[in-house]
C-alpha positions, 0 to 999 in steps of 0.5 A: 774122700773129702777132708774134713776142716777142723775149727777148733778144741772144745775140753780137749775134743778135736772139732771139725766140719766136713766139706759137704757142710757148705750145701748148708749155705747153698740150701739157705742161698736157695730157699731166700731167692727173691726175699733179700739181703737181710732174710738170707743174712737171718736165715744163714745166722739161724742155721748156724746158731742151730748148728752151734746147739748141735756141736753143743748136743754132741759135747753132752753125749763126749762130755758123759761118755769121758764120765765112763772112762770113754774118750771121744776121737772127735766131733764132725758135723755134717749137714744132716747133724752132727756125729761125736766119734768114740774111742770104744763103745761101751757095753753096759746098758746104764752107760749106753743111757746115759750117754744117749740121753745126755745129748738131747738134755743139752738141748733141753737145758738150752730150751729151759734158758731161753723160755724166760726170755721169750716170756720177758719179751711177750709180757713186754710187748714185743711183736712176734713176727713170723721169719716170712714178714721180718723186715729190718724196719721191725727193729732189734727187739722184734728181730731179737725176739724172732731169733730167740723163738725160732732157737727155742723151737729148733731146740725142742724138734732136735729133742723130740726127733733125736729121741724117736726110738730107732737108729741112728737117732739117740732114742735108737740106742735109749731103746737098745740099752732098755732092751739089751738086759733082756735080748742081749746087745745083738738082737736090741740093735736089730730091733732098733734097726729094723724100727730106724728102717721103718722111720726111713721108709715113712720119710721117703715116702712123705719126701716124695709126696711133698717133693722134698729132696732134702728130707728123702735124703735124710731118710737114706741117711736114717736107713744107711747108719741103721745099717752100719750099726748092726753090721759095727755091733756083730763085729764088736761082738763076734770079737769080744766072744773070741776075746772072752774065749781066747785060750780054747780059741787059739789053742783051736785056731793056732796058726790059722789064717783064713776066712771062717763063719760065725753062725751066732752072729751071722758074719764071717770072721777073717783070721790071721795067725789065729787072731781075728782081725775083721768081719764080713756081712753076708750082705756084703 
């Protein structure tokens, strides 16, 4: 497995970015064949820029997570987004809430500092000129305004795509914190789930029609973390009954090391000197 690279600390957070984020600048290299120098320095800046609001987006979901006595192991980004990676998940649905919420309203308040910009920039005159016709003879205002409005409007898609309601997406987990009071926490992550695989179907399908490899990779990505959620979630649960129910369990179990089914959650739970210590899907 590649190692990551870390680039630094942002409040206390170790930040880091995976090997595999260099097929970033492979996909920019390869999208401005042919449109020069200056187009692929631009499109190159931009991506990163949008990477930057992403790390930023992660340290809203860290930053309200340590609210809740929750610590983040880390921020990693890869080339499909980026991933804050949290010491313990919480169990209380406001929690959930806001934690997921927190990262889409960073991209929100970026959105918000930009518009009177744009706006300042429109009433002054400045042409807004399409990537594709951006020369450098446009000179700096006109670059500038570009730049801004293509931040601006990277900002609302990571908004409205990070909150559709399926897995891994955080309107997945707003959608399993709203659920979970009344279903439980098992069965609003299946349903999360089975909508996030849904999502991954549509957007292979629409990849293969456009003939978009980047997008049918995303959408085994969507369907694979989906996945992993439910099968992370009866593992969290089936340890959390075993805790909750410790005293019966190791009077029961005292000593037992083995493999055993755990009907409720549909794993199997593996217990050594009676104490679980893993599980394993029936998938798997």
């Amino acid at each position: 497995m590649l190692r990551s690279w870390k680039l630094g600390r942002a409040f206390g957070i170790p930040l880091f970015v995976h090997p595999s984020f260099l097929l970033i600048i492979l996909w920019v290299a390869f999208q401005t064949r042919g449109m020069g120098v200056f187009i692929a320095l631009f499109e190159l800046t931009l991506v990163l820029s949008v990477f930057s609001c992403v790390v930023l987006h992660e340290l809203g979901h860290a930053l309200m997570a340590r609210r809740f006595g929750i610590r983040t192991l880390d921020i990693t980004l890869y080339p499909i987004g980026g991933v804050a990676r949290l010491a313990r998940l919480t169990e209380r649905p406001v929690e959930e809430l806001c934690i997921a919420l927190a990262g889409p309203a960073v991209n929100v308040v970026i959105a918000i500092l930009l518009t009177p910009l744009l706006f300042f920039g429109l009433f002054s005159g400045v042409p807004l000129i399409t990537v594709d016709k951006l020369t450098a003879a446009d000179g700096i205002q006109a670059i500038l305004f570009a730049f801004m409005f293509c931040v601006w409007v990277s900002n609302i898609v990571l908004v409205l795509f990070n909150l559709i309601p399926a897995f891994p997406m955080d309107g997945g987990r707003v959608l399993r914190a709203l659920l979970a009071n009344w279903l439980g926490r098992v069965v609003a992550t299946d349903v999360a789930a089975r909508l996030g695989l849904v999502l991954a179907v549509m957007l292979g399908c629409f990849a293969l029609l456009r003939g978009d490899p980047a997008l049918f990779l995303i959408s085994i990505f969507v369907a694979f973390v989906g996945h992993q959620e439910r099968l992370m979630i009866r593992y969290y649960e089936a340890q959390r009954r075993a805790a909750a129910a410790s005293e019966p369990v190791v009077s029961a179990t005292r000593g037992f090391s083995g493999v055993a089914w755990d009907g409720r959650y549909r794993v199997w739970v593996r217990w050594v000197d009676g104490r679980p210590v893993g599980y394993y899907s029936p998938t798997e």
